[in-house]
N, C-alpha and C positions, 0 to 999 in steps of 0.2 A: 910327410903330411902332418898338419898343427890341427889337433880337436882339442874344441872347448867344450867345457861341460858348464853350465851351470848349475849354480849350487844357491840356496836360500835359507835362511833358517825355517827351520821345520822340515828338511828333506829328508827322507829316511838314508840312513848309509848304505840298503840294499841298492837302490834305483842309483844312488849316486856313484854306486861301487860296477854295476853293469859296465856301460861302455868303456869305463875304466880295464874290466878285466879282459873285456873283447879287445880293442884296439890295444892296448899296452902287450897285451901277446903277442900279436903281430911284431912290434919289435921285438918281443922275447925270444922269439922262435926264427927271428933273422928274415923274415922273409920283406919287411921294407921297412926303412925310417920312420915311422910313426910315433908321434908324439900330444901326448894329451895332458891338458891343464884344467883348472877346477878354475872358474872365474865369478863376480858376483855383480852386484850393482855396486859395488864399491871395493876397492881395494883389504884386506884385512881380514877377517873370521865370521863363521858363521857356526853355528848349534846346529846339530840333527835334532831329528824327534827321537831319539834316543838319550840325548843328554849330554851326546857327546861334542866337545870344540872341536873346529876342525879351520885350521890356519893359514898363512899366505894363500890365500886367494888373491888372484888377481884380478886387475880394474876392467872395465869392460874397454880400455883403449888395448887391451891385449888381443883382442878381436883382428885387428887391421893382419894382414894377411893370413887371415886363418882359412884354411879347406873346408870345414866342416866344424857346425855348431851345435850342439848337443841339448834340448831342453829333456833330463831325463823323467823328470818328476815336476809337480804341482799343488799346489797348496787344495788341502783335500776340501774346501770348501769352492773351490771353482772359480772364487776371486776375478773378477774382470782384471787383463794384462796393464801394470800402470804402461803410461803413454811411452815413457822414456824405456824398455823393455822394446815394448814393440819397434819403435824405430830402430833403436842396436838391431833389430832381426832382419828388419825389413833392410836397412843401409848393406848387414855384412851380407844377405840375401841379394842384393842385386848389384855389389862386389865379385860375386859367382860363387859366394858358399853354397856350400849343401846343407839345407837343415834338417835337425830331425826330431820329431816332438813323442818322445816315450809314454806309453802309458797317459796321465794326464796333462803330461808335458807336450800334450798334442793341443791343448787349449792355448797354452799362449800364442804357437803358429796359428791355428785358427782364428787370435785374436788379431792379427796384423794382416788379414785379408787375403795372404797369401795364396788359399785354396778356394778363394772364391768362382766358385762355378766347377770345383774341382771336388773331387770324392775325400775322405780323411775317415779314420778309425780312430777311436781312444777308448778307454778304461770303460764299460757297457754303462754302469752309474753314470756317466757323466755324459748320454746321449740326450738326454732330455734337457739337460742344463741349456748343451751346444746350442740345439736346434732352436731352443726358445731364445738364445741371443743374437742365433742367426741362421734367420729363418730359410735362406736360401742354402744352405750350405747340406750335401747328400753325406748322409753316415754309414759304413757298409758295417754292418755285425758277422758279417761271416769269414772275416778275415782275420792274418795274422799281422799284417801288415801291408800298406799302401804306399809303392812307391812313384814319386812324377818325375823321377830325377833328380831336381833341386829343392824337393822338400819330401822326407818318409814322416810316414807315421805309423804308431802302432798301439798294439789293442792293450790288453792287461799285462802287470810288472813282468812275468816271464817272457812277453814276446818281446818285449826289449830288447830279448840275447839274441829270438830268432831274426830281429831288425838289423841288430847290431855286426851278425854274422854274412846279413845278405847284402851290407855296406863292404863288407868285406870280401867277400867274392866278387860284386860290381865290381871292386877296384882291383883285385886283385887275382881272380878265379877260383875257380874250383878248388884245386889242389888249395891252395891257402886256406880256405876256410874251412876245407877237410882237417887238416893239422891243428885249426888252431881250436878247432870244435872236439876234436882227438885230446889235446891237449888240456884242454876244460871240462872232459868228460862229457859234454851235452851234445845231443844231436844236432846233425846240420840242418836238420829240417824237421819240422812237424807240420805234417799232413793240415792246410788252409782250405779256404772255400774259393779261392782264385789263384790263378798263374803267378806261380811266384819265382821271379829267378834264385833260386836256392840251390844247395850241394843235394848230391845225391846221396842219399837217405842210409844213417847207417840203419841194419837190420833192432828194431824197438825188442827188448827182450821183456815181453811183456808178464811173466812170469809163466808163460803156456810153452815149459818145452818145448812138446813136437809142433807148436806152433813156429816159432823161433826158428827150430830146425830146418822146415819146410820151404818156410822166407827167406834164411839163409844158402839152403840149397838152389832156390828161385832164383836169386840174386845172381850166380853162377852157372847159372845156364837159360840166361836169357832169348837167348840167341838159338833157343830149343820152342815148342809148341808147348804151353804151359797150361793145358784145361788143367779142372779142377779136379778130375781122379791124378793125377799125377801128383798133384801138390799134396792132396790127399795121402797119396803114398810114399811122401817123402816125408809127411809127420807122421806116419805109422798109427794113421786113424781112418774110419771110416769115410767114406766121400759124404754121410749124410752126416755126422758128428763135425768132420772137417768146416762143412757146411753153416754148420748151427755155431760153432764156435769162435770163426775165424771173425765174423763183424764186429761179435761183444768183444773181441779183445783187439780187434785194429779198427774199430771203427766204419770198416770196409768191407767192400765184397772183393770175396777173392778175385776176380773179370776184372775188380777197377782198380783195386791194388797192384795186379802185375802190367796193367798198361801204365799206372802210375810210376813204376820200376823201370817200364820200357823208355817210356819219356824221357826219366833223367838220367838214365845212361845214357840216349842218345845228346843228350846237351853235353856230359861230360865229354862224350867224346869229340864233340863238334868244337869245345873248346881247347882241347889240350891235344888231339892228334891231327893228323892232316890226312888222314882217311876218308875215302868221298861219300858222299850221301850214301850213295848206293852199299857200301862195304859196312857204312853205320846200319845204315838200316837191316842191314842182315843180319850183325852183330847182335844187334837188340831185339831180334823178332817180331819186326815185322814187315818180313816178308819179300820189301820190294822199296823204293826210295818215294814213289808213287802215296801207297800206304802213308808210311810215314808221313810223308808231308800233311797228306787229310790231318793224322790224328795233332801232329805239333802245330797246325796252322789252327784248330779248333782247341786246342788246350793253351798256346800261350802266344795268338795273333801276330804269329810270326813264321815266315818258312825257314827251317832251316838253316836257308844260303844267307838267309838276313839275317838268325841269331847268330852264325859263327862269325860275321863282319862286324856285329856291332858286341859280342861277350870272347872273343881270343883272346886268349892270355894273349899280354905284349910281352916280348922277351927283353 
């Protein structure tokens, strides 16, 4: 698979360096042919905002069969997309690329009409710009990223990776983006405010030991009755301490954390074993395949039989 990245002067080498370090591991780590290039509105070199050149950039005729277009950054003044940009997006876009606009790099896809009538996330500064240049266009803030298939976007510089990772499990699964998130040290997932097809979550070691511990232990016996004196008793803390401390440090309550646990096991295993509804859902606690469907069909508008047909790893 061939990603382009654009590159501009004045791109920071962070934002430029993300989907670079995402997709380039995927080949590193053998798991498919991926290959990515740094392209610009002209053939030759571009400046970071660091100071630094950065050279053979290629022309935007390097586009023509590429899978995936990467705008990962944006000029921090919000600059309206010249014409000639947009078209390249719009042409390699209904070629069958994927595109995907990072952080502010969600403005130039917004600028070529592509989400028109369709939802988009970008950098929270730059919701006010969006909306004032286009008026119809719905902005979600409580996401980490927005995918429609042929166009993601995503919120601030860090969710980049978590964008970047969930391009990679689309295409590749679970297991792959396990490894390659393994292998970059970053989680495969941080907890969003929508359904996101994402890996299953390593345990966040949020510096609260018996926290850690107890999540840990969760994780491991899913497929056990998980109230909260049990959890309680697996971090060797009080059920009212356990209580008081578990949100400030995950965000969460302990009820919605372990169904959030139950969830994406039950996707991993829908994608990588051939196990029936009924033996996942045992697996993961809850309870009956019945159950389960409620809760995966109210968490990510899909049952089951329809996630494992459209997310199975292909072999």
């Amino acid at each position: 698979m061939r990603i382009g990245i654009y590159a501009f002067t004045g791109a920071t080498m962070f934002h430029l360096s993300v989907p670079q370090m995402v997709f380039s591991e995927v080949a590193r780590q053998g798991l498919a042919d991926w290959q990515t290039f740094l392209f610009s509105d002209q053939a030759g070199s571009i400046t970071t905002a660091e100071g630094y050149e950065i050279s053979g950039l290629a022309a935007p005729d390097a586009l023509e069969g590429t899978d995936v277009v990467v705008i990962p950054t944006w000029h921090t003044d919000g600059r309206p997309t010249a014409s000639t940009l947009q078209t390249l997006l719009q042409a390699t876009h209904d070629r069958g690329a994927t595109l995907l606009g990072l952080c502010l790099g969600a403005i130039p896809i917004v600028d070529t009409g592509l989400l028109q009538g369709r939802t988009a996330v970008t950098h929270w500064q730059a919701f006010d710009l969006l909306t004032e240049r286009h008026p119809g266009l719905t902005l979600d803030e409580t996401v980490l990223y927005i995918d429609h298939g042929d166009v993601l976007t995503a919120a601030g510089t860090a969710s980049g990776l978590d964008a970047c990772l969930h391009l990679v499990r689309s295409r590749l699964g679970s297991e792959a983006a396990n490894t390659v998130a393994r292998s970059l040290v970053i989680a495969p997932h941080r907890e969003g405010g929508q359904a996101q097809y994402i890996e299953r979550p390593l345990p966040q070691h949020s510096g609260e030991g018996q926290l850690s511990q107890a999540m840990e232990w969760a994780l491991a016996h899913l497929d056990q009755p998980l109230p909260i004196h049990r959890l309680a008793q697996a971090a060797q803390m009080s059920t009212r301490s356990f209580v008081r401390d578990f949100p400030a440090a995950t965000g969460s309550t302990p009820a919605a954390w372990v169904k959030t646990q139950r969830l994406n096991e039950a996707r991993r295993l829908l994608e990588s074993t051939d196990l029936s509804i009924e033996q996942i859902a045992n697996a993961c606690g809850f309870g009956g395949a019945v159950t389960m469907r409620q809760n995966f069909v109210r968490a990510f508008g899909a049952s089951p039989s329809q996630y494992r047909r459209q997310f199975t790893i292909k072999s």
